[in-house]
C-alpha positions as CSV (number, residue, x, y, z in Angstrom):
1,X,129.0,-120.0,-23.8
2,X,125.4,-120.9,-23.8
3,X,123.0,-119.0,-21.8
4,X,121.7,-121.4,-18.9
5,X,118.2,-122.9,-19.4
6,X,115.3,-121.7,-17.4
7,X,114.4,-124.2,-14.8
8,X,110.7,-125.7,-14.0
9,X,109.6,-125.2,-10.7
10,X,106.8,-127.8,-11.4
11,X,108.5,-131.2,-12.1
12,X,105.2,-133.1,-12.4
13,X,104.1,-130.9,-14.7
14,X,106.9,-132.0,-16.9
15,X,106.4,-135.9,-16.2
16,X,102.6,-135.3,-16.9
17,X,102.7,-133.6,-19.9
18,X,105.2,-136.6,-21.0
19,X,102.9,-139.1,-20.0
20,X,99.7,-137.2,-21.6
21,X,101.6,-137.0,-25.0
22,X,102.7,-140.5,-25.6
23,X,99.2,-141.6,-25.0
24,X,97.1,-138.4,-27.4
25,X,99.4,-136.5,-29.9
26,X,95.9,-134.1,-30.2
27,X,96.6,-133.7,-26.0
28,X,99.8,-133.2,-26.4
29,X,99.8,-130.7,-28.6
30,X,97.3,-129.1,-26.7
31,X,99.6,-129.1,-23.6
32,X,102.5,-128.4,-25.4
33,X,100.8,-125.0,-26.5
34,X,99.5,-124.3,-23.1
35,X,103.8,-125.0,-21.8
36,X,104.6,-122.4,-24.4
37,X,102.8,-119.8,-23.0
38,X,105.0,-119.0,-19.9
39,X,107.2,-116.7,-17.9
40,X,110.8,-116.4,-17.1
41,X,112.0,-115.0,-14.2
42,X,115.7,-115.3,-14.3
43,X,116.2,-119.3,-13.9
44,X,112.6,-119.6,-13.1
45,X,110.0,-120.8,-15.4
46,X,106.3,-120.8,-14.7
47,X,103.8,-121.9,-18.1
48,X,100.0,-121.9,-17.7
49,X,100.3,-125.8,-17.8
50,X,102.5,-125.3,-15.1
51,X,100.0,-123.4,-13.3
52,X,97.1,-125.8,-14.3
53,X,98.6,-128.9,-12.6
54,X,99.4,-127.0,-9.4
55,X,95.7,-125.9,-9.1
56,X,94.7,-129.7,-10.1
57,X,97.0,-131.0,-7.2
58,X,96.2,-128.5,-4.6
59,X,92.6,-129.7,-4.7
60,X,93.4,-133.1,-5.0
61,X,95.2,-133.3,-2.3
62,X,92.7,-130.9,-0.3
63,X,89.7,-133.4,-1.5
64,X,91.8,-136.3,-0.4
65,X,92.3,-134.9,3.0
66,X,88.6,-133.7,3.5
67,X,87.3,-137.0,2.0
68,X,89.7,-139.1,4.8
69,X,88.9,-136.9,8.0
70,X,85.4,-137.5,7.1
71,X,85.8,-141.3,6.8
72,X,87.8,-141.6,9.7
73,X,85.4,-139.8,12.2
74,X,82.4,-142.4,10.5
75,X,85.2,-145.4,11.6
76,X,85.7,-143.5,15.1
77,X,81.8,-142.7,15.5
78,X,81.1,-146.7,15.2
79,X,83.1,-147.6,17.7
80,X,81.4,-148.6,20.5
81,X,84.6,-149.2,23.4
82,X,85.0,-145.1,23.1
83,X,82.9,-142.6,25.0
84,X,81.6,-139.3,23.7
85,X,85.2,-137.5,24.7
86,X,87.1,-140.4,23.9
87,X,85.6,-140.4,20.5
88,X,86.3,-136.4,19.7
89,X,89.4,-136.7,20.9
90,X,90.3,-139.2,18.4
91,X,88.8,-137.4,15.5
92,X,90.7,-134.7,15.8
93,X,94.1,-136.5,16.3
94,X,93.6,-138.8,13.2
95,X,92.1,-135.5,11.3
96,X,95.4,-133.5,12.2
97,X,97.5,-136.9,11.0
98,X,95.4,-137.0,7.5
99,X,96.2,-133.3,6.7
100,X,99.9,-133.4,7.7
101,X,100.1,-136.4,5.4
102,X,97.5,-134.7,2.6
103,X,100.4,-131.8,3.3
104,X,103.7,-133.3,2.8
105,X,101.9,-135.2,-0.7
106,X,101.7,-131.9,-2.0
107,X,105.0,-131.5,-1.1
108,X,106.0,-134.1,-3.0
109,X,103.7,-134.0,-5.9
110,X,104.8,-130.7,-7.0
111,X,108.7,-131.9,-6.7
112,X,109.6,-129.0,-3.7
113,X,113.3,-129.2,-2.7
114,X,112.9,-128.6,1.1
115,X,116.5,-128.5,1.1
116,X,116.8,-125.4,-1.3
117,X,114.1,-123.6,0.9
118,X,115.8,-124.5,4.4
119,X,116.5,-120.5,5.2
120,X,113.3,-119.2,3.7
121,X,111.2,-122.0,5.3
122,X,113.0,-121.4,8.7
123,X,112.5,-117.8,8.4
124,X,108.8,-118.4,7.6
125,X,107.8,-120.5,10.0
126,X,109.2,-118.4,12.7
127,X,106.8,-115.4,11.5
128,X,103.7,-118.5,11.2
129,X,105.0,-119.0,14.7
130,X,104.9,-115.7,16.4
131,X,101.6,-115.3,13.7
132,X,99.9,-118.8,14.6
133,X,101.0,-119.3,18.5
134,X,97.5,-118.6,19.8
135,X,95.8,-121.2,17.0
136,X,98.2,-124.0,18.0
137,X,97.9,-123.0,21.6
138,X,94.2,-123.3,21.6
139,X,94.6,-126.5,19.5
140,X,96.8,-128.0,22.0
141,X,94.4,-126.4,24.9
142,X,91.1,-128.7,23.2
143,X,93.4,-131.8,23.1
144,X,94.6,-131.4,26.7
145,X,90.8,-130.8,27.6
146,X,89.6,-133.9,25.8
147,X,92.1,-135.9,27.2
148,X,91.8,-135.0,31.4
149,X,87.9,-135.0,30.7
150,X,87.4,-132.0,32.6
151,X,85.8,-130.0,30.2
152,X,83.4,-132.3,27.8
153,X,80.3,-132.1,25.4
154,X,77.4,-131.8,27.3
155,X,79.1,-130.4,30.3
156,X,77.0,-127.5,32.0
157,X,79.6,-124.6,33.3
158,X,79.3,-121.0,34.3
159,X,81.3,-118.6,33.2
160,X,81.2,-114.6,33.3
161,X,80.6,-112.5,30.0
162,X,82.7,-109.3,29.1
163,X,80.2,-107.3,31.3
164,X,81.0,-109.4,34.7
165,X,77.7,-111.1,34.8
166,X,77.4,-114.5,35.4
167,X,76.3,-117.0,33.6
168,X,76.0,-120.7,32.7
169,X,75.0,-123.1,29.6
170,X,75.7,-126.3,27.9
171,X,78.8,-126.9,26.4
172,X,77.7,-128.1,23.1
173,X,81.3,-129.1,20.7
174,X,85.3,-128.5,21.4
175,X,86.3,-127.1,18.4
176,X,90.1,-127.0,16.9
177,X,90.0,-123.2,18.5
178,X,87.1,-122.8,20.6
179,X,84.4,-124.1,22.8
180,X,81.3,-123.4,21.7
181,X,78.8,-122.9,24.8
182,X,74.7,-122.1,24.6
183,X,73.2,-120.8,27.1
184,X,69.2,-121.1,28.3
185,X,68.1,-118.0,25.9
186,X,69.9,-119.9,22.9
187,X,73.1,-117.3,22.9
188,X,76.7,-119.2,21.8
189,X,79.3,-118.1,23.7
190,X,82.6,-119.3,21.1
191,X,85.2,-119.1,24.2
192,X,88.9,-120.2,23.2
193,X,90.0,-123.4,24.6
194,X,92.9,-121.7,26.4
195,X,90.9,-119.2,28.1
196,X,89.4,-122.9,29.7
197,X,92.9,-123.9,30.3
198,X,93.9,-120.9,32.4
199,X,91.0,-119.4,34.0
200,X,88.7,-120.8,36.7
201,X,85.9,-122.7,35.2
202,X,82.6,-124.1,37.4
203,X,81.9,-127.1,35.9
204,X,78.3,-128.2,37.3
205,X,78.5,-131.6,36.1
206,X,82.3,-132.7,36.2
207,X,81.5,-135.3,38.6
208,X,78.5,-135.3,39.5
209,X,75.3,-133.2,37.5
210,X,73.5,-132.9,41.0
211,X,72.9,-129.4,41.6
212,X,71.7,-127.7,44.3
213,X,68.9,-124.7,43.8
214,X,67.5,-122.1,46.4
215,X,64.8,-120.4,46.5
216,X,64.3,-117.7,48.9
217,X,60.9,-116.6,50.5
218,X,59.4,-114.3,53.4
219,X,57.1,-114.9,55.6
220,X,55.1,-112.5,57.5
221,X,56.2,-111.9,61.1
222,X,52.3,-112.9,62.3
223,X,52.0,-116.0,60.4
224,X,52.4,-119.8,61.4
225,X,56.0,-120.5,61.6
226,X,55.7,-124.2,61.5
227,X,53.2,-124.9,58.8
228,X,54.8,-122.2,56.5
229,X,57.9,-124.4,57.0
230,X,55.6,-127.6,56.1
231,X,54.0,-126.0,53.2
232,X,57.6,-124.8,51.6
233,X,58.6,-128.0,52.1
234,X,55.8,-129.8,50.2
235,X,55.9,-127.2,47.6
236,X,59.5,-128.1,46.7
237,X,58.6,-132.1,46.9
238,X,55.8,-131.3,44.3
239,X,58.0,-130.0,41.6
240,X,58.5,-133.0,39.7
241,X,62.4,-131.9,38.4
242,X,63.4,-132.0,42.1
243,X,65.1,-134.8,43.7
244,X,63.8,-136.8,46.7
245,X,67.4,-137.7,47.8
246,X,68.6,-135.7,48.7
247,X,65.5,-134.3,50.1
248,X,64.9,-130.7,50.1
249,X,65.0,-128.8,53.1
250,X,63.8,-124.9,54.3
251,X,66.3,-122.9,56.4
252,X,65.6,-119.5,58.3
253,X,68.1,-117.6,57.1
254,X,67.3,-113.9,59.1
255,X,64.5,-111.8,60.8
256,X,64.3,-108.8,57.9
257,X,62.8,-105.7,58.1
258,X,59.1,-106.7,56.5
259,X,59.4,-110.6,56.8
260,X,60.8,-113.4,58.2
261,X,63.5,-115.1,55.1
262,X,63.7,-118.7,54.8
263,X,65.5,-120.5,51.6
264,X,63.9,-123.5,50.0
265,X,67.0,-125.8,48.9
266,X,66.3,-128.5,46.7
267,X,68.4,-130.6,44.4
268,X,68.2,-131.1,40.5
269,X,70.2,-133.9,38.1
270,X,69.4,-132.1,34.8
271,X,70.7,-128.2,34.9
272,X,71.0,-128.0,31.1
273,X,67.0,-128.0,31.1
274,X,67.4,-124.3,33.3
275,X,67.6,-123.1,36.7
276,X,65.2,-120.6,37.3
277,X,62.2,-122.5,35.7
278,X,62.7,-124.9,38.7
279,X,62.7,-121.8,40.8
280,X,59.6,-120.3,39.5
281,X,58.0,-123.7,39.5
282,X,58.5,-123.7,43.7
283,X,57.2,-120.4,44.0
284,X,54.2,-121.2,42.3
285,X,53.3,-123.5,44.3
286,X,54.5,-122.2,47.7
287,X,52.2,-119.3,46.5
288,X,49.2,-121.7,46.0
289,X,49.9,-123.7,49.3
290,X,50.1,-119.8,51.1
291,X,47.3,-118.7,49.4
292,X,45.2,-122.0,50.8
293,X,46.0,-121.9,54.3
294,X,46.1,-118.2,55.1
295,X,49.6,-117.8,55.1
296,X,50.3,-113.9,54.3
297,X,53.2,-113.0,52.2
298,X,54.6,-110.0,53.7
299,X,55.1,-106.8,51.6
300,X,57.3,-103.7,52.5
301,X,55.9,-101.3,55.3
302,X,56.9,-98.4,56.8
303,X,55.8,-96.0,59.8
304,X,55.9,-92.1,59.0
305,X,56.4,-89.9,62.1
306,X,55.8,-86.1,61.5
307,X,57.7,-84.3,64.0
308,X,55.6,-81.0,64.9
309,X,57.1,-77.3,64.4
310,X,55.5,-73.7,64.1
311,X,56.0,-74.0,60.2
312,X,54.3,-77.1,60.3
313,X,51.4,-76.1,61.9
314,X,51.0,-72.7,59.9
315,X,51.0,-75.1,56.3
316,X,48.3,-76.8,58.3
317,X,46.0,-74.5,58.9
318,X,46.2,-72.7,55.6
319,X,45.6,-76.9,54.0
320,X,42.8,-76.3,56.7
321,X,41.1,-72.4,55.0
322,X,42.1,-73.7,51.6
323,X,39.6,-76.5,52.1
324,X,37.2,-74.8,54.2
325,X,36.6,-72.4,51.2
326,X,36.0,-74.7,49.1
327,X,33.4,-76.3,50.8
């Protein structure tokens, strides 16, 4: 009984090397020697053309793939009936249909009998699922985002780092995993799209980008209640990034120990330019304004009451000798 031939895993590599050596018998003979060099593993034959024409269709079809998404997001980018979110959202769908399809042509290419690998494959994407399930949930997390438009590009949020601080920025692209999100001293927080999903996010411009700043100032106890409130007040209407409507406005907020506190709260439309710029901005000028019309800013005080003992009074008198004697 003959001895059962060694199988090709690679069928295109058999109906290439066909096709190669009707057209060249020089090619073909140079393929037919690269076939000859090969391997056997019990029905299982694997030849350095074999292992050539994978490679060559591997990055075919990853070339194709790249080469499409690319295309498609110029197609998407010109369309003018899709906003910004619209727009990404879109990319990535047709980029996840162009690599599924670039996927199951290399399937197909390289002749892979699905059927033959049904346990393995099940058994494998089980462990790619327990491996992977983070990846696809943030995937699904950025499409989910995209699509209620509660998160977008551009989008200013706050959010608190691993120390508990917090603070905000500009959400600048939703990537396939993460959000990437810069804040005002150019630091990108890459923050997973589910943590977005699941966790209490303050969008500042979801929908409206009106936000609201306050700027806190004392005022000494003996100064002109009135005018200081006048004087804040123009102060804030002088900064040109705040908004006259709605106005701004100066509260008394509480009789402190060394002042008088009032809050200065005005409204911006453009928080990704920075908050405490505006802030610094007002102060300047309510320090100008002060400065002007004799307003004092107060500064901490505090009354020292020596309460007299016969220990006291004996460290006294010898301050007393020690600097009579010197004189």
């Amino acid at each position: 009984m003959a001895a059962a031939r060694p199988e090709r895993e690679v069928a295109a590599a058999d109906e290439l090397r066909t096709a190669v050596s009707r057209q060249s018998d020089t090619v073909g003979d140079i393929v037919g020697t690269l076939d000859s060099w090969a391997l056997s593993l019990g029905s299982l034959r694997v030849s350095v053309w074999d292992v050539l024409v994978v490679i060559a269709i591997v990055v075919f079809c990853f070339l194709l793939a790249k080469l499409g998404s690319k295309w498609a997001r110029r197609i998407v980018r010109r369309a003018k009936s899709l906003d910004s979110t619209q727009s990404l959202l879109a990319e990535k769908l047709i980029t996840i249909a162009i690599w599924a399809l670039a996927a199951f042509l290399l399937i197909d290419f390289l002749g892979i009998d699905l059927t033959a690998l049904a346990v393995f494959s099940g058994a494998f994407g089980l462990a790619i699922g327990f491996g992977l399930q983070k990846t696809f949930g943030n995937l699904i997390a950025g499409i989910i985002l995209l699509m209620d438009k509660s998160i977008k590009p551009g989008d200013v949020i706050a959010i608190a780092d691993q120390a508990g601080q917090s603070t905000f920025g500009q959400i600048r692209k939703i990537g396939v995993r993460a959000v990437s999100l810069v804040t005002r001293d150019q630091k990108e927080y890459l923050i997973p799209n589910e943590n977005l999903m699941i966790n209490q996010v303050e969008n500042w411009s979801y929908s409206s980008k009106n936000v609201r700043v306050q700027v806190p100032v004392g005022v000494s106890y003996q100064a002109d209640m009135e005018l200081a409130e006048k004087l804040m007040l123009d102060a804030a209407k002088s900064c040109p990034r705040v908004l006259g409507t709605p106005p701004p406005v100066v509260w008394m907020k509480a009789f402190g120990d060394n002042a008088v506190q009032f809050a200065i709260q005005c409204w911006i439309q453009d928080p990704e330019e920075g908050v405490g710029n505006v802030q610094s901005a007002v102060l300047k000028q309510v320090w100008a304004l002060f400065k002007e019309h004799g307003i004092e800013l107060p500064y901490p005080q505090r009354d020292l009451h020596l309460r007299g003992s016969a220990e006291f009074e004996r460290i006294i008198e010898m301050l007393e000798a020690r600097e009579a004697g010197r004189s």
